[in-house]
C-alpha positions in Angstrom: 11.8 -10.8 -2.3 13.5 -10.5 -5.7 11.1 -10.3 -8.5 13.1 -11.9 -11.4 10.5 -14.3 -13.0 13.5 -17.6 -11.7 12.8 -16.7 -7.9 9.0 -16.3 -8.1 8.7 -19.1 -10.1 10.5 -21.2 -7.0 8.8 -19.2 -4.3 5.7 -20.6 -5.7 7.0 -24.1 -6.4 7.9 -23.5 -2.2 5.0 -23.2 -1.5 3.5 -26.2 -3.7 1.8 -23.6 -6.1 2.1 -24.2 -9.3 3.7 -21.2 -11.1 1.9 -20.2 -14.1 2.6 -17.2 -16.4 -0.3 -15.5 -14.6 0.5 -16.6 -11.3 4.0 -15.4 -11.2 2.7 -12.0 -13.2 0.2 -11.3 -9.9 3.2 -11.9 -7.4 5.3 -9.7 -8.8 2.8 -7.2 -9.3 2.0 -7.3 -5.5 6.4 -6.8 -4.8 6.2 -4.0 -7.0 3.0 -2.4 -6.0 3.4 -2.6 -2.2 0.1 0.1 -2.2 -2.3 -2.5 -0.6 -3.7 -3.0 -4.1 -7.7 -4.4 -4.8 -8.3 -7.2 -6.7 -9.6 -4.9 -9.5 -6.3 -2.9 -8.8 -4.3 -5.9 -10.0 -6.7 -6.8 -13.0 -6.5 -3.2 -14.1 -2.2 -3.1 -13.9 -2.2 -6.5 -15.8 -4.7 -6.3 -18.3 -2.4 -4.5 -21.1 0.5 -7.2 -20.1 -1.8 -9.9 -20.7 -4.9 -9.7 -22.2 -6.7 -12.7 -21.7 -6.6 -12.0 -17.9 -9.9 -12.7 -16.2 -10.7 -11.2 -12.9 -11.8 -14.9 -11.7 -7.8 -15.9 -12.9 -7.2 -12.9 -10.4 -9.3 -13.7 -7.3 -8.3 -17.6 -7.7 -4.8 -16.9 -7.5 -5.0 -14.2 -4.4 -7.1 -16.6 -2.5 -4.5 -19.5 -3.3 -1.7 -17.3 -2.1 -3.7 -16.3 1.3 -3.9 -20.0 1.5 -0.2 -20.7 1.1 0.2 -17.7 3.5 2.3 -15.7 0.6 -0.4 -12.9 1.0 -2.5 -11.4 3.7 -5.9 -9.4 3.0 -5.8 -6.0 4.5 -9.9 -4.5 5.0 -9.5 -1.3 7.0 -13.0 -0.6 5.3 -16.0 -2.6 5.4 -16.6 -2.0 1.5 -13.2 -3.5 0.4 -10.4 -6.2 0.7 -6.7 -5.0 -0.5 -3.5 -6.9 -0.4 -0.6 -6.9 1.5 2.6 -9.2 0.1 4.5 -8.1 3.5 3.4 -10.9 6.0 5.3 -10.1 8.7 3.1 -8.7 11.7 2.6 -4.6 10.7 0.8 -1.8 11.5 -1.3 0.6 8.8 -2.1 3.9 8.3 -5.0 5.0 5.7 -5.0 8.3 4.2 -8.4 10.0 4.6 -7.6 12.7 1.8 -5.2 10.1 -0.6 -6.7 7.0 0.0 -2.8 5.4 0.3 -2.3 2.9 3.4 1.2 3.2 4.9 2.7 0.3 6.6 4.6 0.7 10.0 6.5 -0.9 12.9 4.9 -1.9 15.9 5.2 -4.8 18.4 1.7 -6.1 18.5 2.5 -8.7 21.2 4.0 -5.8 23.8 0.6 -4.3 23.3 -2.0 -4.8 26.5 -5.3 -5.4 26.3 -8.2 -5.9 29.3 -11.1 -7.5 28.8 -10.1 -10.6 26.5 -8.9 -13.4 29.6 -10.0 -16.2 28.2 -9.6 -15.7 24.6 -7.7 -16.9 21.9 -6.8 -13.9 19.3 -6.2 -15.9 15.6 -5.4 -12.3 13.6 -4.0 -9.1 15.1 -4.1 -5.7 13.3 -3.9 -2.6 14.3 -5.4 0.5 12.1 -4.8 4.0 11.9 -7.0 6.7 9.8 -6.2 10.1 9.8 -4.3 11.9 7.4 -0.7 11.9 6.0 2.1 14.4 5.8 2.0 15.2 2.5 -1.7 15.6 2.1 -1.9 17.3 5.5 0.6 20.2 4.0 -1.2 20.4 1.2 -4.5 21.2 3.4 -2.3 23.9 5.7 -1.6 25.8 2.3 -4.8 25.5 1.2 -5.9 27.1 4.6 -3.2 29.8 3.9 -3.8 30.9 0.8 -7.5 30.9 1.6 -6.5 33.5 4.7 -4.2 35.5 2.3 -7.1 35.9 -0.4 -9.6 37.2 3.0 -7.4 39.9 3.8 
């Protein structure tokens, strides 16, 4: 999606949401700041653009974007709710060391499960934790220089 104020502005109208200065400020955030970004995230990269933001502006227009199904929330941990702008069916992986959650291919639907006949699944997501490349080499140097200052 383009983030030129013209083509938010009608991607909200699309979506029968009305497109405020604040509104179409919070979208473009999320385009530019694919990251997986908390509320408070969002509040905190707007604030200096416009400072009469409120966090309640904030959570009012993220819940009427999940509502127009222009967002989706993202809560790989209990203790918080981030927010993805790419709605098309993903996977993600969270950094343990970073913190950063990766997005990544999969076909869900070719994935099998037992033990749900009978059920009707609503929301699919799949979740990885571990650790990521970069952080990962960072941790195999530490490691090395750790075994170089031993001997």
């Amino acid at each position: 999606m383009n983030s030129d104020t013209k083509t938010l502005s009608a991607e909200l109208s699309k979506r029968n949401i009305r497109p405020s200065y604040q509104r179409i400020k919070v979208l473009d955030y999320l385009i530019k700041n694919q990251f997986h970004p908390t509320a408070d995230q969002i509040f905190t990269g707007l604030q200096s653009e416009i400072p009469t933001l409120s966090k309640s502006t904030i959570y009012n227009t993220l819940n009427t974007f999940i509502e127009a199904g222009l967002v989706k929330t993202l809560n790989i941990e209990d203790n918080e709710t981030r927010y993805d702008i790419i709605i098309d069916t993903h996977g993600h992986f969270k950094c343990e060391e970073c913190g950063t959650i990766f997005n990544f291919n999969i076909n869900i639907d070719s994935l099998t499960t037992e033990g749900l006949t009978g059920f009707k699944a609503i929301d699919k997501n799949i979740y990885f934790k571990g650790i990521c490349p970069k952080c990962l080499l960072n941790i195999n140097q530490d490691e090395n220089e750790r075994k170089e200052n031993v001997l």
